[in-house]
N, C-alpha and C positions, 0 to 999 in steps of 0.2 A: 913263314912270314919274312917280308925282305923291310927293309927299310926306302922309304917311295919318296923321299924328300928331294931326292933330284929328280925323280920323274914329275913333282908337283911343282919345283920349279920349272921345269922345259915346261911344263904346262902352261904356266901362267907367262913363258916369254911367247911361246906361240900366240896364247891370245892376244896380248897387247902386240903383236907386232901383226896380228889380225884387226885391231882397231876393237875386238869387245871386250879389252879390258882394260879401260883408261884412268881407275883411279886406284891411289897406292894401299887406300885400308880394303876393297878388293882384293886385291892384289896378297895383299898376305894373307886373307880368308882361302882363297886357292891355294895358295903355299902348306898352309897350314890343314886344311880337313884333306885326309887320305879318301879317294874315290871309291877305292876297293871295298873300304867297310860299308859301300853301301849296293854293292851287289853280290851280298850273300842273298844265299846260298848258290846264288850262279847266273846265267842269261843263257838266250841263246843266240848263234851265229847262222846265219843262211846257206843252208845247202843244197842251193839250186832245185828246180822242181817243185817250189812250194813248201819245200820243207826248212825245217828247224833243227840245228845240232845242239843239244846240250852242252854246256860249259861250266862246269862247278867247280869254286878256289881249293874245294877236298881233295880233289883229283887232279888238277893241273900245277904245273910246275910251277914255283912264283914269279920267276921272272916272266913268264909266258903269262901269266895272268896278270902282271903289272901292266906286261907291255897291252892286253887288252883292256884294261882299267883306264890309262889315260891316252891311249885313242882319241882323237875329239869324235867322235862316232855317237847315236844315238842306241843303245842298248837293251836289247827288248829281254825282261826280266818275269813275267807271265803270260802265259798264254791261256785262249779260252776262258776269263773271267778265274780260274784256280790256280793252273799247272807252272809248278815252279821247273827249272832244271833240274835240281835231285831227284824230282820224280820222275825225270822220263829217260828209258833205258835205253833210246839212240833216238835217231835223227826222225820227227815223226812232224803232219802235217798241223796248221794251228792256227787262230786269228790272236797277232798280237793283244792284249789288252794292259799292260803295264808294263815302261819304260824307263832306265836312266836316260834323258834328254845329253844330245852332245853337251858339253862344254861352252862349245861356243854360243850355244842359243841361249844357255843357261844364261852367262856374263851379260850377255847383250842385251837380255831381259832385264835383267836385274839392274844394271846400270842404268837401262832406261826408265826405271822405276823410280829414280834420282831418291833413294831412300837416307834420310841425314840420320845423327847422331838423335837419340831421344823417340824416332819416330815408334810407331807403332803398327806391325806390319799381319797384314790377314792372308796368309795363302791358302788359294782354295787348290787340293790337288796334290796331297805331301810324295805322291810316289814311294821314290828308294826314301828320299829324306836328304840326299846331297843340295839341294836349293836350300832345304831347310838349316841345315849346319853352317851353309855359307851366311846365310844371313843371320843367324843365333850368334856366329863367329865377330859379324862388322855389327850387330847390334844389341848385342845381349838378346839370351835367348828369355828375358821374362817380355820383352817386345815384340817377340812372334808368336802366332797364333796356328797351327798349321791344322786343316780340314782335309779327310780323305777317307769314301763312302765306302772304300775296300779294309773290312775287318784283318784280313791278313795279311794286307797291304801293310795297313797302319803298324802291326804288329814286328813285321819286319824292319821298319821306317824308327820305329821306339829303339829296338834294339841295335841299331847300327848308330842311333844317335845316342847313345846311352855309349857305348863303347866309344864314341868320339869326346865323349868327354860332359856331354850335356845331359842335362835332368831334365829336359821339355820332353811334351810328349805330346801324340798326336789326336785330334779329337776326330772320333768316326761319325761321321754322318754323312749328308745333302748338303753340302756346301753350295749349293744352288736354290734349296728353302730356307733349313734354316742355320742358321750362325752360331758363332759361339756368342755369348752375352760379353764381349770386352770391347763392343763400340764404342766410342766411333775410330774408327783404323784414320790413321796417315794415310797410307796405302795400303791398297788389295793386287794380288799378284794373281792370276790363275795359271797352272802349268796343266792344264789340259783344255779343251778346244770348247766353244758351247757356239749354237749356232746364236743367241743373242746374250746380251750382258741383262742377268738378274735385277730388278730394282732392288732387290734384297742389298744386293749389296752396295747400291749407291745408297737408301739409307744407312747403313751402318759406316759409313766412310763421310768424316768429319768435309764441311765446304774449303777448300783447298785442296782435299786428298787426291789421289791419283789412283784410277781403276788402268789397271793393265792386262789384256786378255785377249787371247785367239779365236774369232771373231769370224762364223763361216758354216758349214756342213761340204759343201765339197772340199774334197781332201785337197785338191790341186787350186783353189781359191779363197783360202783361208788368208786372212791377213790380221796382224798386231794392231789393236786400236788401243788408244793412250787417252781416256777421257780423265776430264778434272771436274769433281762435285762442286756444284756452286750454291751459294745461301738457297733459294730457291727452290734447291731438291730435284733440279733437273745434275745433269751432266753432259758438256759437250767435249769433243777434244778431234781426232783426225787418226786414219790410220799411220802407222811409222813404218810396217816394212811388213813383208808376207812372210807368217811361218805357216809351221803345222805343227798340231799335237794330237793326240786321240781325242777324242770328243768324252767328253763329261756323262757317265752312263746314263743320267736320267735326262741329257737333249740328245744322247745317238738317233740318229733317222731308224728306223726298221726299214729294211730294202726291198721294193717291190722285185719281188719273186711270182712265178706261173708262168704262161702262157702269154710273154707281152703281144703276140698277133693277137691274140683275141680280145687284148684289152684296148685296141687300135683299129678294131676292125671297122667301125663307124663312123667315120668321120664328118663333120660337116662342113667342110672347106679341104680344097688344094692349090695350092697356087706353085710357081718357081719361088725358092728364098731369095731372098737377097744377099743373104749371109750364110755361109756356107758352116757348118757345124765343126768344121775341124781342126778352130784353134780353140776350144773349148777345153783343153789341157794346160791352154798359157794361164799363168796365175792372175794377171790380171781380167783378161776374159772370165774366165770362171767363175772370179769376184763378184765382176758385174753381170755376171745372168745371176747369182743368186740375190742381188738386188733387185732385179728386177721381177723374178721369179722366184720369191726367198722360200715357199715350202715345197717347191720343184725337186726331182732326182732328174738325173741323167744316166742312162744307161747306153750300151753301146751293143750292138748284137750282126753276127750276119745275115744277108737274106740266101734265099736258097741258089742264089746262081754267082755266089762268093764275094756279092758287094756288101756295102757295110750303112749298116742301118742305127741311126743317132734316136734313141728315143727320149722328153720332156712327162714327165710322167707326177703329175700335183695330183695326191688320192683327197688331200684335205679340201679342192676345190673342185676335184669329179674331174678335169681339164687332162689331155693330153697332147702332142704335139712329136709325130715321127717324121722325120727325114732321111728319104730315101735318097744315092744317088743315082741319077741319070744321065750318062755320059758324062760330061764337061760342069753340067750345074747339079742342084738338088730342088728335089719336089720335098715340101711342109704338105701335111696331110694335119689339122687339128680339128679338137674335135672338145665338146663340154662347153659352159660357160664364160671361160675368159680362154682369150688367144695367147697361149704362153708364148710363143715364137714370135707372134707378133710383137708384145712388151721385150721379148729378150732382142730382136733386133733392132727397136727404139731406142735403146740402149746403145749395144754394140755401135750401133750407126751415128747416133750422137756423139758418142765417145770420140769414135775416130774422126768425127769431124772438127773437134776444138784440138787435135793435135796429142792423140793419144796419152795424156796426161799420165803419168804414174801413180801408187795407190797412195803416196802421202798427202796427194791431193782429194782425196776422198776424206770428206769430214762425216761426223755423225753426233747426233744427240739424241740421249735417252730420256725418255721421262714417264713417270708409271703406267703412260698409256700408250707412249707409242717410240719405236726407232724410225728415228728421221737421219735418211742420207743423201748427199749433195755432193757437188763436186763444182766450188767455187763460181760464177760467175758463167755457170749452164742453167737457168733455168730448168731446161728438158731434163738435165740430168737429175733428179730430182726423186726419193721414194721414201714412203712411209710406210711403214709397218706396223701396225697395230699389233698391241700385246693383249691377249685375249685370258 
């Protein structure tokens, strides 16, 4: 073990001279919780090809694990729902499922969580447990409350915050049913992704509180919404900026897998698009097809003579929508009861016609019946989402 206290300060001047860390009792919460204690027993690094290298603090030198510790990098700490790095005996293939989030999303979250002295804080999503210490650190830790569905997760999450110096602990469940009983929260935080915000937790979050959460199912369209509980029991508020997180296991989408020609093969309209499929990677784009198309996938596939085939694929409404290209444009081939391509290029189209607005101009309000989003002073732009 090294002593990290100048690696925690370089930490925290990189951030503020990044703009995500602007206030001073911040500021010594980074200083002060070591990063390290919270990726035992290790992560892993990317080794090209789809794979994963193991990385354990057992084995590697300290200063080479420092200097991986405060990285501002996002650090993937399980993989496949179990596998830690002490258990895998070299570089092997995996789907991430638990992360140290970089540094800098951490701060930026948190600070725009605007959390005061007294407040009382619900995060759903404890991970390693570094969010959780930073905020036990500026708020006392009998003020946080931290939810996370993974049993070994949580267990490793206790023990790194237990060596930090704190007696909180973390509670394992559905942070997405049910709660812990210490409503109503100031604030709720989620560090992982849900495609909509739970009513769960806007009733347990007092009128003034602040729900803050990663707001999306496609991974390259996900953005931060910042609503605020009102007497009422609704909550409105606007997105602030696009991240990503993993998605919260019980809203992960399941991925349409098989045979997508055969699920295509029937269409009942073709026409030229209007909109071509292939900025559907921009984060804003992205956003807005999942508004307009909220329980939609996208996949991407080629066809047999090496072009590249976009497919719309709603199993909950039978709807599909592929986009072939040909030459210079693309042919829409849709097929089922609603035209998804049609709605997503309503969208798209309207967008760009009031001057491609950015995602802070995307507001929304929840209420236990429905997600309503707009985009100021568009009528067209305009969707509602019923919660079923």
């Amino acid at each position: 073990m090294i002593d990290t206290a100048p690696q925690r300060q370089a930490l925290a001047d990189r951030l503020e001279a990044a703009g995500a860390l602007r206030t001073p009792a911040w500021r010594k919460a980074v200083e002060a919780i070591p990063r390290e204690l919270f990726l035992n027993p290790g992560v892993f690094l990317p080794a090209g090809n789809g794979l994963w290298r193991p990385m354990t603090a057992a084995d590697t030198d300290p200063a080479e694990w420092a200097r991986t510790a405060y990285a501002d990098e996002s650090l993937v700490t399980q993989l496949d729902n179990q596998l830690t790095a002490d258990q895998a005996p070299g570089p092997l293939p995996g789907i991430p499922t638990s992360s140290s989030t970089a540094p800098q999303l951490v701060l930026e979250m948190i600070e725009e969580l605007e959390a005061e002295d007294g407040h009382r804080v619900l995060e759903i999503g404890t991970g390693t447990g570094y969010s959780t210490a930073l905020m036990c650190h500026r708020l006392g830790e009998d003020n946080v409350t931290t939810i996370e569905v993974d049993a070994g997760v949580a267990a490793r999450a206790d023990a790194a915050l237990e060596s930090a110096g704190f007696s909180t602990w973390t509670v394992t469940g559905d942070g997405l049913l049910g709660l812990p009983r210490r409503a109503p929260y100031d604030r709720v935080i989620a560090t992982c992704g849900v495609r909509r915000i739970p009513y769960t937790w806007v009733r347990q979050t007092r009128p003034g509180g602040v729900i803050l959460a990663t707001v999306g199912s496609l991974v390259t369209g996900t953005g931060l919404a910042k609503v605020t509980v009102r007497e009422d029991g609704t909550a409105e508020g606007r997105f602030v900026a696009h991240t990503n997180f993993m998605q919260a296991r019980s809203q992960a989408v399941t991925p349409v897998a098989g045979d997508l020609s055969s699920r295509v093969a029937y269409p009942d309209t073709e026409r030229r698009a209007l909109v071509p499929p292939t900025d559907l990677d921009e984060p804003m784009q992205a956003l807005l097809v999942q508004l307009a198309a909220p329980t939609a996938q996208v996949l991407r596939a080629r066809a047999s003579d090496g072009g590249t085939l976009v497919y719309l694929f709603d199993p909950d409404r039978e709807s599909f929508a592929e986009l072939v290209q040909n030459g210079g444009e693309w042919l829409v081939r849709q097929g089922g009861p609603v035209s998804l391509w049609d709605d997503v290029e309503h969208a798209l189209l309207g967008w760009a016609g009031i001057g491609q607005p950015g995602i802070t101009e995307v507001r929304l309000r929840v209420t236990e019946r429905a997600h309503t989003y707009w985009i100021d002073n568009s009528p067209a732009l305009r969707w509602e989402h019923p919660l079923c």
